[in-house]
VMD Tcl script that draws the C-alpha trace (Angstrom):
set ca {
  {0.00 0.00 0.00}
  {3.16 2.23 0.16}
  {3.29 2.97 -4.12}
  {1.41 6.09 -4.98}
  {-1.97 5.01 -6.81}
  {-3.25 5.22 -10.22}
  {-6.26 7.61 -9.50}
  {-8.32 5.47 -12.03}
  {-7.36 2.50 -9.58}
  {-8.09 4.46 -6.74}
  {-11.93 5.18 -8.14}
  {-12.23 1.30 -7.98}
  {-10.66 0.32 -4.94}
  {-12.65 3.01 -2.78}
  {-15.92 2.05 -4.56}
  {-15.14 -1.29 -3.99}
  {-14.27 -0.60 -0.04}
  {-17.50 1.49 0.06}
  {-19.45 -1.31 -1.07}
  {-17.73 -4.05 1.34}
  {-18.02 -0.92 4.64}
  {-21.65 -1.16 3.90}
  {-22.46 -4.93 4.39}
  {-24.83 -4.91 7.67}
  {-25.58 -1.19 7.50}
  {-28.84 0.64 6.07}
  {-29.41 1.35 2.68}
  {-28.89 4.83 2.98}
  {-25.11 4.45 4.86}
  {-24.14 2.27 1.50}
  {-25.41 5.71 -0.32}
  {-23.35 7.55 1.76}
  {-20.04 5.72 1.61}
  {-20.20 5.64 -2.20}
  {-20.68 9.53 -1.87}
  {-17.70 9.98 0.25}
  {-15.38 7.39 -1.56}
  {-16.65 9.38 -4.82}
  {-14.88 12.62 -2.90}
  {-12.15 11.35 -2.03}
  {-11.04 10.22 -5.70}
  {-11.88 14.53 -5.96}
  {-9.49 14.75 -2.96}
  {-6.93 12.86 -4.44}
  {-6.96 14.08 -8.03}
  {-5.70 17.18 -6.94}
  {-3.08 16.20 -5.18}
  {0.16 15.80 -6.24}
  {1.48 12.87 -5.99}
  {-1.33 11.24 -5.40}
  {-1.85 9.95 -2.19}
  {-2.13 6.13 -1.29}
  {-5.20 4.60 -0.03}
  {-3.86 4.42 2.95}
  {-3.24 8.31 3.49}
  {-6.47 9.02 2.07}
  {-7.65 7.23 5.19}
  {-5.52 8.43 7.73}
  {-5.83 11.49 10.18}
  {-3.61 13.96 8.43}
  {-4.88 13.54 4.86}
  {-8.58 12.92 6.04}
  {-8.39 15.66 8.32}
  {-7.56 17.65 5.09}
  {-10.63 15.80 2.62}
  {-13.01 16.82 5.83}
  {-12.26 20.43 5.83}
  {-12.47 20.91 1.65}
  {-15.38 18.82 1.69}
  {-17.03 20.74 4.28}
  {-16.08 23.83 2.69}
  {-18.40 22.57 -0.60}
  {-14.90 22.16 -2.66}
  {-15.41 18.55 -3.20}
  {-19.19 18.85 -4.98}
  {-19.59 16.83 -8.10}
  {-22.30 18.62 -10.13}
  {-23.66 22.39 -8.72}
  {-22.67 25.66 -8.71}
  {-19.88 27.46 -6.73}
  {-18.53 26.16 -3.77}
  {-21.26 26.17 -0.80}
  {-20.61 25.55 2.89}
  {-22.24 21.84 3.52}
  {-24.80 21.19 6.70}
  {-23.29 19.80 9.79}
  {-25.22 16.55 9.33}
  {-23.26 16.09 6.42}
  {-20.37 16.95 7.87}
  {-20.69 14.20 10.33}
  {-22.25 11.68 7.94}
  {-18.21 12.25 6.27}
  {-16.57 11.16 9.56}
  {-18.90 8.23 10.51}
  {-17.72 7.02 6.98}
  {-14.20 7.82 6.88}
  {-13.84 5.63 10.00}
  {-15.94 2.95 8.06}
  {-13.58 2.50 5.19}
  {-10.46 2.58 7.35}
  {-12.17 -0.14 9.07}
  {-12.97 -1.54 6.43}
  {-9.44 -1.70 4.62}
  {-8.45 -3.01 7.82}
  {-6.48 0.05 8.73}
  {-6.19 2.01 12.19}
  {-9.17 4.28 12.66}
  {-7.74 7.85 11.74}
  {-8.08 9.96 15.13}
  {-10.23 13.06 13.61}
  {-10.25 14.58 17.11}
  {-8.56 17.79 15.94}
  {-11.55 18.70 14.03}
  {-14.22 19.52 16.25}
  {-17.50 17.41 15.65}
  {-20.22 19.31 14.14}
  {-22.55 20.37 16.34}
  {-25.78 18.80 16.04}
  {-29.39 21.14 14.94}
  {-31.33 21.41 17.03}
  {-35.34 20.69 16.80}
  {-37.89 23.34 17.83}
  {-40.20 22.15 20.19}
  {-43.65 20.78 19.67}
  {-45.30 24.52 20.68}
  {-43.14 26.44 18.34}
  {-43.90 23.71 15.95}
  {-47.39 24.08 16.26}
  {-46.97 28.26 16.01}
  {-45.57 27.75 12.80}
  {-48.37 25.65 11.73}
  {-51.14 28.35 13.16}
  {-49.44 30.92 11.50}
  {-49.31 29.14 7.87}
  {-53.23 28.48 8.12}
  {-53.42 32.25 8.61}
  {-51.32 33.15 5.42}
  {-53.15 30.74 3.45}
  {-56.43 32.90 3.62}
  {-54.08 35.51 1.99}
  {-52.10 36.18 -0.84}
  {-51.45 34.64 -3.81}
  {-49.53 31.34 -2.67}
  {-53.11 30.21 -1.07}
  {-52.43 26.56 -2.26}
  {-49.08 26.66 -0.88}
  {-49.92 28.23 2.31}
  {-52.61 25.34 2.51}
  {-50.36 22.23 2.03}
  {-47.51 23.24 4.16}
  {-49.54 23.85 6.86}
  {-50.89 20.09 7.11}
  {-47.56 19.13 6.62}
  {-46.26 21.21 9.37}
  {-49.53 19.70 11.74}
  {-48.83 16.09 10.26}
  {-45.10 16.27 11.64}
  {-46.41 18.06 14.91}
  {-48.58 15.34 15.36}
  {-46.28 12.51 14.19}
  {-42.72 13.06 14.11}
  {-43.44 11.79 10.55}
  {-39.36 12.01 8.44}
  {-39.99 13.78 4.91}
  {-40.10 10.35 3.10}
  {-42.95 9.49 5.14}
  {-44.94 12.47 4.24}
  {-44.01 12.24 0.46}
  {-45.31 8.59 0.70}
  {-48.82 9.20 2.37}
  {-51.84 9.06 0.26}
  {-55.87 10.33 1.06}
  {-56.66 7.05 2.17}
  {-54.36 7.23 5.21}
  {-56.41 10.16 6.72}
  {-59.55 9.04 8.18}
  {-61.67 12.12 8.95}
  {-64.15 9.73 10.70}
  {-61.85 7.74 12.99}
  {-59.53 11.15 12.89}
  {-56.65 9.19 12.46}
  {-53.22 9.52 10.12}
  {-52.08 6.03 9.01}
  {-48.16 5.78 7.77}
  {-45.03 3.47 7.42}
  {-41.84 4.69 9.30}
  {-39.12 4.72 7.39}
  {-36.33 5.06 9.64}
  {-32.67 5.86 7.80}
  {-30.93 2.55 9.89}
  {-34.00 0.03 9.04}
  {-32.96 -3.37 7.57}
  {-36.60 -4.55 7.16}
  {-39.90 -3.04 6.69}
  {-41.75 -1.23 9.55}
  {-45.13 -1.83 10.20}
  {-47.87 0.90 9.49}
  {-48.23 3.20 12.62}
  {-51.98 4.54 13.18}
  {-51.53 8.08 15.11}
  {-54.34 10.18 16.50}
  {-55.04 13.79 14.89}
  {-55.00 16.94 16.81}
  {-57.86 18.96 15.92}
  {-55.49 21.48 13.89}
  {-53.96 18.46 12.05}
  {-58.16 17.92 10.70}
  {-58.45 21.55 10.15}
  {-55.57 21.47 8.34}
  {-56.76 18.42 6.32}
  {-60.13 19.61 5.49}
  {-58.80 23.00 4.57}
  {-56.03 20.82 2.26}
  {-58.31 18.52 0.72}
  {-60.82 20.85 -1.34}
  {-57.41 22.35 -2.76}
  {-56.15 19.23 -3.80}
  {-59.46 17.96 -5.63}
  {-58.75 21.32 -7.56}
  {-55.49 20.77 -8.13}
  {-55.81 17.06 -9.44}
  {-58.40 17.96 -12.07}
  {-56.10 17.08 -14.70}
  {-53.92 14.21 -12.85}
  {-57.51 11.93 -11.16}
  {-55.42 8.98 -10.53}
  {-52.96 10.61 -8.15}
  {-53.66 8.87 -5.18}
  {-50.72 10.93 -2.66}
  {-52.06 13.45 -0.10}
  {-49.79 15.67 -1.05}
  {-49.24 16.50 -4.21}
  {-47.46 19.63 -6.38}
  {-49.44 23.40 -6.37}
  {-48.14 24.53 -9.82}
  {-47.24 23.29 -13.52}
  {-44.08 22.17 -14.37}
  {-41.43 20.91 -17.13}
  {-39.45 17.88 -16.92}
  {-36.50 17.19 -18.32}
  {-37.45 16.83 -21.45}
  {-39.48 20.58 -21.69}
  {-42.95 18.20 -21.87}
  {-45.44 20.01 -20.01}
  {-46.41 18.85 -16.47}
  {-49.65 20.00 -14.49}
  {-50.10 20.81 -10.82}
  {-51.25 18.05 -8.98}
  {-48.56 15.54 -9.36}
  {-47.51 13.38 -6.59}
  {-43.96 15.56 -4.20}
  {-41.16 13.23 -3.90}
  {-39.21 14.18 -0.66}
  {-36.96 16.26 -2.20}
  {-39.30 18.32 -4.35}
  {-41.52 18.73 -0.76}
  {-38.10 19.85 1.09}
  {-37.90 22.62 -1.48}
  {-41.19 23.54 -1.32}
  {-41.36 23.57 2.51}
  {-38.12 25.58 2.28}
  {-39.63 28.51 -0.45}
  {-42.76 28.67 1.88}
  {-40.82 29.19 5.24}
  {-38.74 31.55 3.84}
  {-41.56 33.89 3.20}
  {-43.34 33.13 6.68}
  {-39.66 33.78 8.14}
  {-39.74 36.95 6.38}
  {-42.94 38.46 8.04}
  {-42.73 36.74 11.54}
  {-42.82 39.03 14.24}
  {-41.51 36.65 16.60}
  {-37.72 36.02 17.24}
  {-37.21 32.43 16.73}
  {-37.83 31.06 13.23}
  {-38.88 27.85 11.55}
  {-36.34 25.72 10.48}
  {-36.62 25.41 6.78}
  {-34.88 21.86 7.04}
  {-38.43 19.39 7.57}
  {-36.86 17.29 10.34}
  {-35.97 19.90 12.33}
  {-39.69 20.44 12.51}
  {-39.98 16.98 14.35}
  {-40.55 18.34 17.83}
  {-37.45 17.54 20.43}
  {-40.19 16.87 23.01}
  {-42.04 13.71 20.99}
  {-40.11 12.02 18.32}
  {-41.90 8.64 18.37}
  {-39.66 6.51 16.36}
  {-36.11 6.14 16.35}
}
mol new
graphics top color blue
foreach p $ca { graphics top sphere $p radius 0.5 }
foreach p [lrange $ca 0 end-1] q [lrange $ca 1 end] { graphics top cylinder $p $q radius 0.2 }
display resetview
């Protein structure tokens, strides 16, 4: 392991040590330690020489990957260089210390560099502020729909703890108005099998929210009657192609995480109170009730 590396070699032998870190872990760590071993070939291709496998995974040069990489240096599609989250930031050190493991090598000591602090989650009142005060803008303006849907999601996660993917993957059936229940599937990041569906009580905002939500939504899905999600997209849109697409499409999680982020923004902007929502959904799962791990 001491002769410098072909960096096309190096691609392959991190992907491959990504792949074998990931055996017994989640899904979504395998995602992550083919994202970092995809960095660190970045990392490496800019240095010169080219650093072994072995530095790559050791505290001095992995030290040095964790601070560009943090920085937004390491990005492989994007714009200009932008600061990454702190979740991320730790999601790179749980990994580095995975494929040093995993190449059977000592466990680089990344004390130097302070951990990233973790966010920290509003709590279940200021939750449910936010929620009262997006029902209120959604009698106004010109974002009605917007208002409307964000602030059931905001009342669903209140009630719930429910992650994004959960919300993306709830249809109308899963509200019962009568029984005024929500019905869902966790989908927690470390499962290895599927959860069962979780049946959880509605506060009467949550129904106020849903009734307001679900007159919208038969509007909305005029042109798109089979969509069976609860939550589904406000305005028209292209794909990649440029063909056409009309509101009322099913949100995947990521499109909902934008939109949730656009529409606290603007209730950010005319809060009159000091502390604002968190335009990241799971900070939005109160501190004071998560219900699943």
């Amino acid at each position: 392991m001491d002769e410098r590396e072909d960096p096309d070699d190096l691609d392959g032998r991190l992907r491959a040590l990504a792949v074998r870190a990931a055996e017994g872990h989640s899904p979504a760590r395998a995602r992550q330690l083919v994202w970092v071993a995809g960095e660190l070939t970045r990392f490496a291709a800019h240095r010169t020489p080219p650093p072994t496998l072995a530095d790559l995974l050791g505290a001095e040069v992995g030290l040095q990957y964790l601070e560009l990489a943090g920085a937004g240096a390491l990005r492989a599609r994007g714009g200009g260089a932008q600061a990454s989250t702190a979740a991320s930031n730790r999601t790179r050190r749980a990994c580095l210390l995975l494929l040093a493991r995993a190449a059977g090598l000592p466990e680089p000591d990344l004390d130097r560099l302070p951990l990233p602090p973790l966010a920290i989650r509003i709590s279940a009142a200021s939750t449910r502020q936010a929620g009262a005060e997006l029902a209120t803008e959604s009698l106004r303006g010109r974002q009605l729909p917007t208002w409307v849907r964000h602030a059931l999601v905001v009342e669903l996660i209140a009630d719930t703890g429910m992650r994004v993917g959960e919300l993306a993957a709830l249809e109308v059936g899963d509200v019962d108005l009568t029984a005024k229940t929500v019905t869902y599937v966790p989908r927690p990041p470390a499962a290895r099998s599927p959860q069962p569906p979780r049946t959880v009580a509605l506060s009467p905002a949550a129904l106020r929210a849903v009734r307001a939500w679900l007159p919208v939504r038969a509007r909305l899905t005029e042109l798109t009657p089979r969509t069976s999600a609860l939550l589904v997209s406000v305005h028209g849109n292209h794909d990649g192609d440029g063909v056409r697409r009309p509101p009322g499409l099913p949100l995947q999680p990521r499109g909902l995480a934008r939109a949730h982020r656009r529409a606290v923004a603007t209730l950010n902007a005319r809060r009159a109170t000091a502390e604002l929502v968190p335009g990241t959904l799971g900070l939005l799962r109160p501190a004071d009730q998560l219900p699943h791990p």
